[in-house]
C-alpha positions as MATLAB code, in Angstrom:
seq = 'XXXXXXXXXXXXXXXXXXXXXXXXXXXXXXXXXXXXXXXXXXXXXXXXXXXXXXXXXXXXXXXXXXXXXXXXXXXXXXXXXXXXXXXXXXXXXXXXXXXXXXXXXXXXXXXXXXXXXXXXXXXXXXXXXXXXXXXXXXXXXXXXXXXXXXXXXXXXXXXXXXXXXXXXXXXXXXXXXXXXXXXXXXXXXXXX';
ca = [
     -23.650   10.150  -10.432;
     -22.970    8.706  -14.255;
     -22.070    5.320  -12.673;
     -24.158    2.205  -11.985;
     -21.975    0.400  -10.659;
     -19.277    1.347   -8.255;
     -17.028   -0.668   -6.115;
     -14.960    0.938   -3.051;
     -13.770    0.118   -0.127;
     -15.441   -0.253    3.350;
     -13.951   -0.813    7.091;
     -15.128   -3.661    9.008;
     -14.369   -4.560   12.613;
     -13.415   -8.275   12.539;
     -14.741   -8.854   15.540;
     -17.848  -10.963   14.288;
     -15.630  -13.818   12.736;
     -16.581  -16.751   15.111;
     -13.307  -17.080   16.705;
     -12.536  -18.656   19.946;
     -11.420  -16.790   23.044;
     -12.450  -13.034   20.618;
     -13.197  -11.019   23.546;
     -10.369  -12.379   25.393;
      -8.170  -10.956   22.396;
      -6.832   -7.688   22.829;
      -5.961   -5.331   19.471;
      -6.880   -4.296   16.244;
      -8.778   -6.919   13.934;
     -10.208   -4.045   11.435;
      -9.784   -5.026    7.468;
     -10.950   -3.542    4.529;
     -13.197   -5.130    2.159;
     -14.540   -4.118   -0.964;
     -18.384   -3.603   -1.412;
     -20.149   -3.277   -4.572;
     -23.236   -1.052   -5.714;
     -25.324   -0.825   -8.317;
     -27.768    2.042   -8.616;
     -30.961    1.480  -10.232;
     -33.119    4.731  -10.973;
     -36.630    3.211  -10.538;
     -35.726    1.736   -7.132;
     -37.422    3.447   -4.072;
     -33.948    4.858   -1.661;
     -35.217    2.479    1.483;
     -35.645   -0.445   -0.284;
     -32.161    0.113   -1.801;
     -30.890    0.690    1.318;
     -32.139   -2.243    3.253;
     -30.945   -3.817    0.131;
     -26.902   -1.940    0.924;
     -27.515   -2.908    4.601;
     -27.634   -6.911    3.622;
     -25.257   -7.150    1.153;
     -22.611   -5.242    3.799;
     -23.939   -7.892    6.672;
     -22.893  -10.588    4.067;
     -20.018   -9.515    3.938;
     -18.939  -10.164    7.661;
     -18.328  -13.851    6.587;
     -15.302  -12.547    5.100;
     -14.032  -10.546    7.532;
     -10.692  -12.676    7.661;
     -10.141  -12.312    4.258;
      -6.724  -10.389    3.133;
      -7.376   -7.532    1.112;
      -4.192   -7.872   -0.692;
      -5.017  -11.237   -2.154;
      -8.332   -9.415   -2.713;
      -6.918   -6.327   -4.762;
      -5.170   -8.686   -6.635;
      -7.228  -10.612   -7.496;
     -10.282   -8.291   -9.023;
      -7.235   -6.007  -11.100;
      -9.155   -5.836  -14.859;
      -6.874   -6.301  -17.400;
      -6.382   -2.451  -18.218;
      -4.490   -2.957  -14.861;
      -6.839   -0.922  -12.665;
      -7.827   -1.395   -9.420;
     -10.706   -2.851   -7.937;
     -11.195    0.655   -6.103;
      -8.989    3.093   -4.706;
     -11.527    4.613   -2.277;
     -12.620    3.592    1.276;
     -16.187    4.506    2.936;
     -15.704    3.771    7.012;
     -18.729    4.662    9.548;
     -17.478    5.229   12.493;
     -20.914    3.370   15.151;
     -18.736    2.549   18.281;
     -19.640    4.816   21.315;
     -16.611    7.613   21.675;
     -17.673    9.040   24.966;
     -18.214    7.522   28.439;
     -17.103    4.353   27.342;
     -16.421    2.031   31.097;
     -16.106   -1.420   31.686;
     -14.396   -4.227   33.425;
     -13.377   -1.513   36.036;
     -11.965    0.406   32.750;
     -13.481    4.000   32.314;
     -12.289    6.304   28.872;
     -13.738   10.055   30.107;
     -12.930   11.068   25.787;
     -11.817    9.683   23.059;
     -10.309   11.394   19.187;
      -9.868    8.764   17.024;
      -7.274   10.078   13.628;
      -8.045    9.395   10.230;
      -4.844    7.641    8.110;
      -5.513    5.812    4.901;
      -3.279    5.180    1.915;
      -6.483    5.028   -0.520;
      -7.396    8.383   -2.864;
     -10.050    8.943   -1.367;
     -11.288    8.092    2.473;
     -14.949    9.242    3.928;
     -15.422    8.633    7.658;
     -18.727    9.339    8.696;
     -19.946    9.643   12.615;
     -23.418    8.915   12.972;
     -23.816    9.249   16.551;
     -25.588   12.539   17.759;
     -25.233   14.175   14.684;
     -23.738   13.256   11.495;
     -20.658   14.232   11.013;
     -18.453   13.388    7.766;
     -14.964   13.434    7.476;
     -12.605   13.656    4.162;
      -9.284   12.215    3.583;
      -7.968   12.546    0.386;
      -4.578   12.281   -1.767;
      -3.913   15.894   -3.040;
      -1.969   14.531   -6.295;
      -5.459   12.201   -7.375;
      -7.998   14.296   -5.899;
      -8.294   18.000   -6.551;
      -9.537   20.656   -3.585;
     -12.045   21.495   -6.121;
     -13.359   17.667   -6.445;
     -13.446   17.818   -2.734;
     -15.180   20.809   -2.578;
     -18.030   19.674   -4.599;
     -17.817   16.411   -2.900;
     -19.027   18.016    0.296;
     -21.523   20.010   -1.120;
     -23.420   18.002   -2.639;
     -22.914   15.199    0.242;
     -24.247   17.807    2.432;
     -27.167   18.046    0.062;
     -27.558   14.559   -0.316;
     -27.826   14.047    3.294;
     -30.737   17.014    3.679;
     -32.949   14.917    1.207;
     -32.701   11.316    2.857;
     -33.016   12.894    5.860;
     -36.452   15.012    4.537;
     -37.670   12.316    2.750;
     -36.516    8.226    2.563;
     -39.365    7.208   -0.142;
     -37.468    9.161   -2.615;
     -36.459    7.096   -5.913;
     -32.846    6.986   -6.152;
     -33.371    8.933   -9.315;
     -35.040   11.937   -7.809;
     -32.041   11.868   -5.491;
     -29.710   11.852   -8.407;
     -31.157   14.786   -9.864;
     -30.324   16.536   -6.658;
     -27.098   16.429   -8.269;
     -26.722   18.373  -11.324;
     -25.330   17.014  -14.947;
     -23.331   19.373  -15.287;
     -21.754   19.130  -12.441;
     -21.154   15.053  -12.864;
     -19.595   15.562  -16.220;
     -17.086   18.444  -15.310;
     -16.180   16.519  -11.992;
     -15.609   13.175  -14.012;
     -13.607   14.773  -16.476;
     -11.292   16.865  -13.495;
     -11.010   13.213  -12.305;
      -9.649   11.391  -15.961;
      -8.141   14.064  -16.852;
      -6.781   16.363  -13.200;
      -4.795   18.684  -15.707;
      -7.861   20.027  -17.362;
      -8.642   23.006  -15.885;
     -11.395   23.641  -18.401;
     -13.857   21.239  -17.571;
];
């Protein structure tokens, strides 16, 4: 990726705020809140992962926060927004879930989202990603290369963590990067 720093959005449960009577509260308390990353070449992948793992903890203090107020608030002046992309893992147990005399046998959760771009991923016994995407911002063929080289990227953490996050760049090819970025400035261009 030609980026260094990228900004989307990522799903968090609400259910850490410290609010009285919480598990006595029944619904949804899930918000979206924006996460920032910078990638730096020369940094080993774990460290800059425990590094991705803190920052997102630190951002459960916020978990009340309206992401309205939020996206209007970080618009640059060029009138974009802060990110139009959401990253959600999906960690809570979707089988066999029983409690309080309360048993769920299954469960299919559905993927909506009104963002560009929305990656669910299921780490439970196996990884498994899923896309979500806006047909009139994202192309199939931006998707297409989106998954394969997710699918890559996944084969090499999982192979080997002490990579540098440049060797795991270069997984991805230049090429590649620079047609993709221009498909997404300029979605007309079929040349690039």
């Amino acid at each position: 990726v030609e980026h260094d720093d990228i900004a989307f959005g990522t799903i968090v449960s609400g259910r850490s705020i410290d609010l009285p009577n919480a598990e006595r509260m029944a619904g949804m308390y899930m918000n979206v809140l924006p996460l920032r990353i910078r990638l730096d070449d020369s940094e080993k992948f774990s460290d800059w992962l425990k590094s991705l793992q803190s920052q997102q903890a630190k951002l459960r203090e916020f978990e009340y926060c309206n992401i309205d107020g939020i996206m209007n608030s970080g618009s640059s002046a060029g009138g974009n927004l802060l990110f139009d992309s959401v990253v959600v893992f999906e960690n809570m147990p979707l089988e066999n879930i029983r409690g309080g005399g309360v048993s769920i046998e299954s469960f299919e959760s559905g993927l909506t989202s009104s963002y560009a771009l929305t990656l669910a991923v299921s780490p439970l016994k196996e990884i498994k990603a899923y896309l979500k995407y806006d047909s009139s911002i994202v192309s199939d063929q931006q998707i297409s290369w989106f998954f394969r080289n997710l699918s890559n990227l996944f084969a090499v953490i999982i192979e080997n963590k002490s990579n540098f996050l440049r060797q795991i760049r270069d997984f991805i090819t230049p090429s590649e990067i620079k047609k993709t970025f221009e498909q997404i400035e300029d979605p007309g261009n079929t040349t690039a």
